[in-house]
C-alpha positions as a Markdown table, in Angstrom:
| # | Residue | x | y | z |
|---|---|---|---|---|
| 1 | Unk | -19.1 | 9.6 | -16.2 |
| 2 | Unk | -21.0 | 12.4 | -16.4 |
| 3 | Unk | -20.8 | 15.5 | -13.7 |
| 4 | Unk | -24.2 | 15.1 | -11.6 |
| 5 | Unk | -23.2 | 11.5 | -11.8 |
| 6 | Unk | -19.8 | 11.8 | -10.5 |
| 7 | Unk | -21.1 | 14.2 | -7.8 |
| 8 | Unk | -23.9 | 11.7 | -6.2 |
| 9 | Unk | -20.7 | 9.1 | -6.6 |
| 10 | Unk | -18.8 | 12.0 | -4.1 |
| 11 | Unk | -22.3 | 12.0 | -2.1 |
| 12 | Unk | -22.8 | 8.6 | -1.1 |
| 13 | Unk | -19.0 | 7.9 | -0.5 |
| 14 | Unk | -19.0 | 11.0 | 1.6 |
| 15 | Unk | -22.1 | 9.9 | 3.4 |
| 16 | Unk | -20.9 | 6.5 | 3.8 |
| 17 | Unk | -20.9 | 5.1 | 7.3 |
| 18 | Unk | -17.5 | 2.9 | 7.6 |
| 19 | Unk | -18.0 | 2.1 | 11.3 |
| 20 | Unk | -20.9 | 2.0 | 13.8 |
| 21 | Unk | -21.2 | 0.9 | 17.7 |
| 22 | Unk | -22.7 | -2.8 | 18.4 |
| 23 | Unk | -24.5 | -1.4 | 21.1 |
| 24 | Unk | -25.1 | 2.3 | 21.7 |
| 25 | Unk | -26.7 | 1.8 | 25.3 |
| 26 | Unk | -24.1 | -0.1 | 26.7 |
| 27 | Unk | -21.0 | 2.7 | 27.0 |
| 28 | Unk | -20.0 | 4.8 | 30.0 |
| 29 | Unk | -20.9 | 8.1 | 27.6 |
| 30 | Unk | -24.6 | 7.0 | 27.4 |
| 31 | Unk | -24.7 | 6.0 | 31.1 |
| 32 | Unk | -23.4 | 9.2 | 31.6 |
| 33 | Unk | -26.4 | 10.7 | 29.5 |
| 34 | Unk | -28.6 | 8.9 | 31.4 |
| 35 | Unk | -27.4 | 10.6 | 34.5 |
| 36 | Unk | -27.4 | 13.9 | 33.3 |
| 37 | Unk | -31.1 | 13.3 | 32.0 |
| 38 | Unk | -32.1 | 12.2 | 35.9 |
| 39 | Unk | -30.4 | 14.6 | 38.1 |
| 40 | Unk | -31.3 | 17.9 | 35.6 |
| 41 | Unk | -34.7 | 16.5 | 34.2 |
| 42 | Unk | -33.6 | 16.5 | 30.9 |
| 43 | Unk | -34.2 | 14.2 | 27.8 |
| 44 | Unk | -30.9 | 14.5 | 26.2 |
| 45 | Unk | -31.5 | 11.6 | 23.1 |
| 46 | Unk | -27.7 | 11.5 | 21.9 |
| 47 | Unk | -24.7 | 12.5 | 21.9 |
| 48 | Unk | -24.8 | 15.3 | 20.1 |
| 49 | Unk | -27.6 | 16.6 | 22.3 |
| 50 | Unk | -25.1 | 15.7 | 25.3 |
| 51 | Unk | -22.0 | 17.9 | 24.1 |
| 52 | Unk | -24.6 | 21.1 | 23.3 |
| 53 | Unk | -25.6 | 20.7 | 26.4 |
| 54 | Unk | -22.1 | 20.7 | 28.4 |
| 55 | Unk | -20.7 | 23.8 | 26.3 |
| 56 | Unk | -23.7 | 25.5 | 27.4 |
| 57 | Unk | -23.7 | 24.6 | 30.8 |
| 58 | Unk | -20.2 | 24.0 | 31.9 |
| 59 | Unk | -20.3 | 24.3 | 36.0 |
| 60 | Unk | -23.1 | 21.8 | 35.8 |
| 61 | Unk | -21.4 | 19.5 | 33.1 |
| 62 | Unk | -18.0 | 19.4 | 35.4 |
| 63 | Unk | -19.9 | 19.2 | 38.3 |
| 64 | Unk | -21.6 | 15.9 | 37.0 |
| 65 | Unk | -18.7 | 14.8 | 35.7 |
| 66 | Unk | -17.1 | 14.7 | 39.5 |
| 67 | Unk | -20.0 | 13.1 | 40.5 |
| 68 | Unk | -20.2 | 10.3 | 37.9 |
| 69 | Unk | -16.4 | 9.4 | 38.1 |
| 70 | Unk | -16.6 | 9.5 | 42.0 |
| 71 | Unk | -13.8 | 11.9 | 42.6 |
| 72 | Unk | -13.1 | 11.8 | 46.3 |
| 73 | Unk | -12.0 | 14.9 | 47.6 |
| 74 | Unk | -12.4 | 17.6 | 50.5 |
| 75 | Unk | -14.4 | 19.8 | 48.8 |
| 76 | Unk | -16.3 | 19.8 | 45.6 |
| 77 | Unk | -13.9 | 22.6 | 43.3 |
| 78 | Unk | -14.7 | 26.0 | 42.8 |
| 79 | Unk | -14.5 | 26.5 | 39.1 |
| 80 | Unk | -12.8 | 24.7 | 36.4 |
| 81 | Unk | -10.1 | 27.0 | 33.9 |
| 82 | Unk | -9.3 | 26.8 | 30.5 |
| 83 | Unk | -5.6 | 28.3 | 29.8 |
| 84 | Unk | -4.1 | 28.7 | 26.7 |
| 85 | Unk | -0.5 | 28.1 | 25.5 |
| 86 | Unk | 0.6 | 31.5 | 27.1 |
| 87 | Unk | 2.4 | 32.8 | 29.7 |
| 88 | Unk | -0.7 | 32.8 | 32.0 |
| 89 | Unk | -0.5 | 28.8 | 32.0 |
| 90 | Unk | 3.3 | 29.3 | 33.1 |
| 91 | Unk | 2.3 | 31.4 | 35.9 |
| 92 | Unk | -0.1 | 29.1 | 37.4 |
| 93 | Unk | 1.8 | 26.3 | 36.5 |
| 94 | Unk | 4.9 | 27.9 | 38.8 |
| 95 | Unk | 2.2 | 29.4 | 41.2 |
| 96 | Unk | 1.5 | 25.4 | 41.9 |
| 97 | Unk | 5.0 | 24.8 | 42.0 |
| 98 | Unk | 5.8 | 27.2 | 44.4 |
| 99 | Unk | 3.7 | 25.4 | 47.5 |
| 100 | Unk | 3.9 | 22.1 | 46.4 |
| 101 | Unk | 0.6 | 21.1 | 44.5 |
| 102 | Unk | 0.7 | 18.7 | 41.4 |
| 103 | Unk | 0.0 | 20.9 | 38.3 |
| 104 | Unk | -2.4 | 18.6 | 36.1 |
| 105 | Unk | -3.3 | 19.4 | 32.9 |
| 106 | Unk | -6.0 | 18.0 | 30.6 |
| 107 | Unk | -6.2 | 19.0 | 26.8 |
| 108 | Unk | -8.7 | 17.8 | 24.2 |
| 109 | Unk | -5.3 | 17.4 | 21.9 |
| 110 | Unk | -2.1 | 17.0 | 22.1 |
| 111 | Unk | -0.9 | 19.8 | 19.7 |
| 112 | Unk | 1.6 | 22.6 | 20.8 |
| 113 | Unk | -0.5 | 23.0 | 24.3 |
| 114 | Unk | -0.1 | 22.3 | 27.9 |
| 115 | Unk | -1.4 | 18.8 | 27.5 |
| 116 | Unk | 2.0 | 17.8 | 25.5 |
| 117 | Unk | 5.1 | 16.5 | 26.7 |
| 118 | Unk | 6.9 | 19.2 | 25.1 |
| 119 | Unk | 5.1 | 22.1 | 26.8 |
| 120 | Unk | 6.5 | 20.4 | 30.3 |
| 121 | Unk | 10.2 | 19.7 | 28.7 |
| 122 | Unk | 10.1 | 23.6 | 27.1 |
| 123 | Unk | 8.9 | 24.8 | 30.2 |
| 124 | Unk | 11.8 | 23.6 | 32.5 |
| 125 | Unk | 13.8 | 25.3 | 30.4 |
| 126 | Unk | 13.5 | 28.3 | 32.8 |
| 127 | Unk | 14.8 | 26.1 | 35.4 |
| 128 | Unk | 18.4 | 26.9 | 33.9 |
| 129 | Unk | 17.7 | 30.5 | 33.4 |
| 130 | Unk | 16.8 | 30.6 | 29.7 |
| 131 | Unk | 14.1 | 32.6 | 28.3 |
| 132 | Unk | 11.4 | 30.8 | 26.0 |
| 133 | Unk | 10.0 | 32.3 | 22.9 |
| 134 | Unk | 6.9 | 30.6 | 21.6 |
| 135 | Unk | 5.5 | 31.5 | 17.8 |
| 136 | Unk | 1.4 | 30.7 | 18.0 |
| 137 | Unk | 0.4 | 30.6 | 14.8 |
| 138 | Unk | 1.4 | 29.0 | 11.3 |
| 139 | Unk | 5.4 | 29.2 | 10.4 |
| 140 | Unk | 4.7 | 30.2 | 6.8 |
| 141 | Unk | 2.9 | 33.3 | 7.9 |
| 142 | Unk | 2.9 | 36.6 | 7.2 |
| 143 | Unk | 6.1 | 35.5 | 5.4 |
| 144 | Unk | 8.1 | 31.7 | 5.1 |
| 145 | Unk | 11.3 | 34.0 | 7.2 |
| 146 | Unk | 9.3 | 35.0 | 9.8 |
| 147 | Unk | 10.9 | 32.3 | 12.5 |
| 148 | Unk | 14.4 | 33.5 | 11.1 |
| 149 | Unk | 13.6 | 36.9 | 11.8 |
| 150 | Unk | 12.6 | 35.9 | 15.0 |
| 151 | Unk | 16.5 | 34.2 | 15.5 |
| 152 | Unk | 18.0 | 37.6 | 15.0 |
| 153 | Unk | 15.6 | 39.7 | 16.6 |
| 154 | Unk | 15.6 | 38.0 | 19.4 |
| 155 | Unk | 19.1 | 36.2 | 19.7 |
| 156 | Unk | 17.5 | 32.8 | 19.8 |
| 157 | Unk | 20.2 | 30.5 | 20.6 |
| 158 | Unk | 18.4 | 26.9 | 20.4 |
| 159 | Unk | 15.9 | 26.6 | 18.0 |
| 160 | Unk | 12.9 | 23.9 | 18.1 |
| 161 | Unk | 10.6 | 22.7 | 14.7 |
| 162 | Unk | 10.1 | 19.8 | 13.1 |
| 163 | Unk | 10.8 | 17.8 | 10.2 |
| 164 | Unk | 8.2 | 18.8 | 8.6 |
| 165 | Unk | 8.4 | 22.3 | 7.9 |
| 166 | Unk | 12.5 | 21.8 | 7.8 |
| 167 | Unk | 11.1 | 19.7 | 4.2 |
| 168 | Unk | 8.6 | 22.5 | 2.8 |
| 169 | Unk | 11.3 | 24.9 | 3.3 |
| 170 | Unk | 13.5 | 22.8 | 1.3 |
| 171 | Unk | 11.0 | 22.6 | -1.6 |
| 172 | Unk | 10.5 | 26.2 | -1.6 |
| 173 | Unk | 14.5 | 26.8 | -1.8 |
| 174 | Unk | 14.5 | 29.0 | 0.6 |
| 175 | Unk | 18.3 | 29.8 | 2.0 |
| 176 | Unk | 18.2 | 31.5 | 5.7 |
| 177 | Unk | 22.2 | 31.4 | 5.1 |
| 178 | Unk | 21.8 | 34.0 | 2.8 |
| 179 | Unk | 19.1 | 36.6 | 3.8 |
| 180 | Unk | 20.2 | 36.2 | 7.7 |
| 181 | Unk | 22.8 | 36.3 | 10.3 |
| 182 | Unk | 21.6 | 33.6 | 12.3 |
| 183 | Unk | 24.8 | 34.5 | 14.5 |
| 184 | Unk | 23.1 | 33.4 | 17.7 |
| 185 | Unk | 22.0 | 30.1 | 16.7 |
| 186 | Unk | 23.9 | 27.0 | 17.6 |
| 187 | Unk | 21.4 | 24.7 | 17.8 |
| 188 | Unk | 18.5 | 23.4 | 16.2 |
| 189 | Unk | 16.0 | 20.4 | 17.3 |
| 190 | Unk | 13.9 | 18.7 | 15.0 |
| 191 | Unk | 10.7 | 16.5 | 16.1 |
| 192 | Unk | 7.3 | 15.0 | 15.3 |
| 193 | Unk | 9.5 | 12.7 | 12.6 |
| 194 | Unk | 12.8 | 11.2 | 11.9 |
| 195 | Unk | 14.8 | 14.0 | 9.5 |
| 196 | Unk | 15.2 | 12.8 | 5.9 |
| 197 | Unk | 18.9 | 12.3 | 4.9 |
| 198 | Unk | 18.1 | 15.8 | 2.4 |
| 199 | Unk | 17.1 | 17.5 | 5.5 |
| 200 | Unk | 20.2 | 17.3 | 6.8 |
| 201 | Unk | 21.9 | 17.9 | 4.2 |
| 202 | Unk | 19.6 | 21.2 | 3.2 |
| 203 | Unk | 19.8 | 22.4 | 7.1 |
| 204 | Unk | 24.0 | 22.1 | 6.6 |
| 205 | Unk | 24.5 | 23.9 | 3.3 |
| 206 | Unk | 21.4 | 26.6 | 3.1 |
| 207 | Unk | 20.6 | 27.2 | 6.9 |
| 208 | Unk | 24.1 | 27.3 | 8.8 |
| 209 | Unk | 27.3 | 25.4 | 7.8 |
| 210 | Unk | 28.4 | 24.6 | 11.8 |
| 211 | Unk | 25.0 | 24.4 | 13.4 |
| 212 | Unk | 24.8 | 21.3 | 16.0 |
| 213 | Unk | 21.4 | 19.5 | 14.7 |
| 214 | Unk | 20.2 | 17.3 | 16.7 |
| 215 | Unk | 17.0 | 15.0 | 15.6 |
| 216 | Unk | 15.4 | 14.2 | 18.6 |
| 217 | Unk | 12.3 | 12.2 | 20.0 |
| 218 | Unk | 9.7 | 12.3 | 23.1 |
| 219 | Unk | 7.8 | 10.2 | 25.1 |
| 220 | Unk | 4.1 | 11.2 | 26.1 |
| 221 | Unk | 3.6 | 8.7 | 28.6 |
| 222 | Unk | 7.1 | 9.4 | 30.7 |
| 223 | Unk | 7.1 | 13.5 | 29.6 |
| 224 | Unk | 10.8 | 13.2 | 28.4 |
| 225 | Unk | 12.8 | 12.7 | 25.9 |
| 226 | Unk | 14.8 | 9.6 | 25.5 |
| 227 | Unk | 16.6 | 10.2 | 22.2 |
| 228 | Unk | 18.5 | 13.5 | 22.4 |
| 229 | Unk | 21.8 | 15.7 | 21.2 |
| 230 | Unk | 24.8 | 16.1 | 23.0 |
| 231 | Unk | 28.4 | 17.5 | 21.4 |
| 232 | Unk | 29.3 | 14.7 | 20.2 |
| 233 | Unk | 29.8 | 13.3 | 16.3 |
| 234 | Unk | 26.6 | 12.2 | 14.8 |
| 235 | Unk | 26.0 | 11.0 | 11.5 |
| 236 | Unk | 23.4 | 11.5 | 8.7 |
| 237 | Unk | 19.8 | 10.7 | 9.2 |
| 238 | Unk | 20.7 | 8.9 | 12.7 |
| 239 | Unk | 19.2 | 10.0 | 15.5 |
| 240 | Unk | 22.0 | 11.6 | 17.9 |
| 241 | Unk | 22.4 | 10.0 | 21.2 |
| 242 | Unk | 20.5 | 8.2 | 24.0 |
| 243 | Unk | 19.7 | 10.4 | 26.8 |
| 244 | Unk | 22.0 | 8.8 | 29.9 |
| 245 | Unk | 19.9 | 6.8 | 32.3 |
| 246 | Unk | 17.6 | 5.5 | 29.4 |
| 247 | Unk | 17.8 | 2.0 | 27.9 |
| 248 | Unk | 17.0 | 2.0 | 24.6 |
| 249 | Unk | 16.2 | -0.3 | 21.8 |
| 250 | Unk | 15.6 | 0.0 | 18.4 |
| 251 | Unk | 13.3 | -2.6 | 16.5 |
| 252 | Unk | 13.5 | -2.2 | 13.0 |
| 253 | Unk | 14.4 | 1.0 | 12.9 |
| 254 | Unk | 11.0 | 2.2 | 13.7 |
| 255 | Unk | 9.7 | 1.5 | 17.0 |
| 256 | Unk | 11.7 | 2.2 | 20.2 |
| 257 | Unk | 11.5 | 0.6 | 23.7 |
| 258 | Unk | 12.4 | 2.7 | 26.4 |
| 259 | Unk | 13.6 | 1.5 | 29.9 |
| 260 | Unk | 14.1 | 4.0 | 32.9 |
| 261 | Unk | 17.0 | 3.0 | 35.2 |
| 262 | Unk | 17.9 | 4.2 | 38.1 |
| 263 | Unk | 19.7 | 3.0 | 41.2 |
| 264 | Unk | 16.7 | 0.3 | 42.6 |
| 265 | Unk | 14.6 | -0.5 | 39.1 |
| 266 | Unk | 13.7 | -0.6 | 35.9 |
| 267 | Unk | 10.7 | -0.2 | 34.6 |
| 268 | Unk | 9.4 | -0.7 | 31.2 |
């Protein structure tokens, strides 16, 4: 196959549509267009027309969006914030604590940002008196050490990542053992995926010989953590302990069923 025609080949599969709407009239986002079309006297066609709009009109996008999803309320809000995942989203997150208003949070991913589970659980850290340090940005960068510098700058005691990056550490034989003290740490939590038995291994003999490490997963929907660490014995590429008060059961090793119990139900 010859170049031009390989790249039309690369065309067409890269313009090929693989799934397409029965119906583009009949969704709430096109009713939605259609009522943002009446009220402003617009003639937005699509949806693509619809989202230039609302970035360049945002107090009259949210304002229609209260109006469409007939939010009931005592007065129509004031402005509508975007924080990032900073210590200005702490504050007003504690600010709403502090006189008993739900803090609500809506995120267009679910990323490291306040829309995640694990920006509530690192959050209430505080709660105990610990300080949080959070790294924004890729952990390869400037340099592949620069969360292990951060360890014994800082004194970092428990130290959160994920299986991921624990593996591409791994393949670059990289050995925080030797260029570190890691004296502070005592703990490190892994999440996002269940640690590879090499993972385990690599954490044990090139990161810290006597390091608890505890493989750990989350629920979005409940904002927890069901599967956690504890001192206690664990064993290779297990994961550690069930938190107490959570039923837990494992179906084929994969999925996990979590139950809430408390002292008058359990819910699923």
């Amino acid at each position: 196959m010859s170049k031009d025609t390989k790249a039309k080949a690369e065309e067409i599969m890269e313009s090929k549509v693989l799934w397409y709407p029965d119906s583009k009239k009949n969704t709430q986002m096109d009713r939605f267009r259609a009522q943002v079309n009446r009220d402003y006297g617009l003639n937005l066609v699509n949806y693509n027309e619809l989202y230039q709009w609302s970035v360049e009109n945002y107090a009259d996008f949210w304002a229609e969006v209260w109006r469409f999803c007939g939010i009931t309320s005592s007065e129509m809000y004031e402005e509508v914030r975007y924080l990032p995942n900073g210590v200005h989203a702490v504050e007003a997150m504690l600010a709403a604590a502090s006189i008993g208003a739900i803090w609500s949070s809506t995120s267009p991913d679910f990323g490291v940002n306040t829309g995640w589970m694990m920006w509530n659980w690192l959050v209430s850290s505080l709660a105990v008196g610990a300080s949080v340090v959070l790294y924004d940005g890729s952990p390869l960068v400037p340099t592949p050490d620069v969360l292990w510098n951060l360890v014994d700058q800082l004194g970092i005691t428990i130290f959160g990542t994920g299986a991921k990056w624990l593996s591409v550490l791994e393949e670059r034989n990289l050995k925080p053992a030797d260029t570190h003290s890691l004296q502070s740490l005592h703990t490190i939590l892994s999440t996002g995926s269940p640690l590879k038995p090499q993972s385990y291994e690599y954490v044990y003999r090139c990161i810290k010989h006597n390091v608890l490490l505890g493989s750990i997963s989350g629920v979005q929907e409940k904002i927890s953590g069901p599967v956690q660490f504890a001192s206690v014995q664990f064993y290779l590429a297990h994961f550690q302990i069930p938190v107490v008060s959570y039923l837990l059961t494992v179906r084929r090793l994969t999925f996990i069923t979590v139950h809430h119990i408390d002292a008058r139900h359990v819910t699923a």
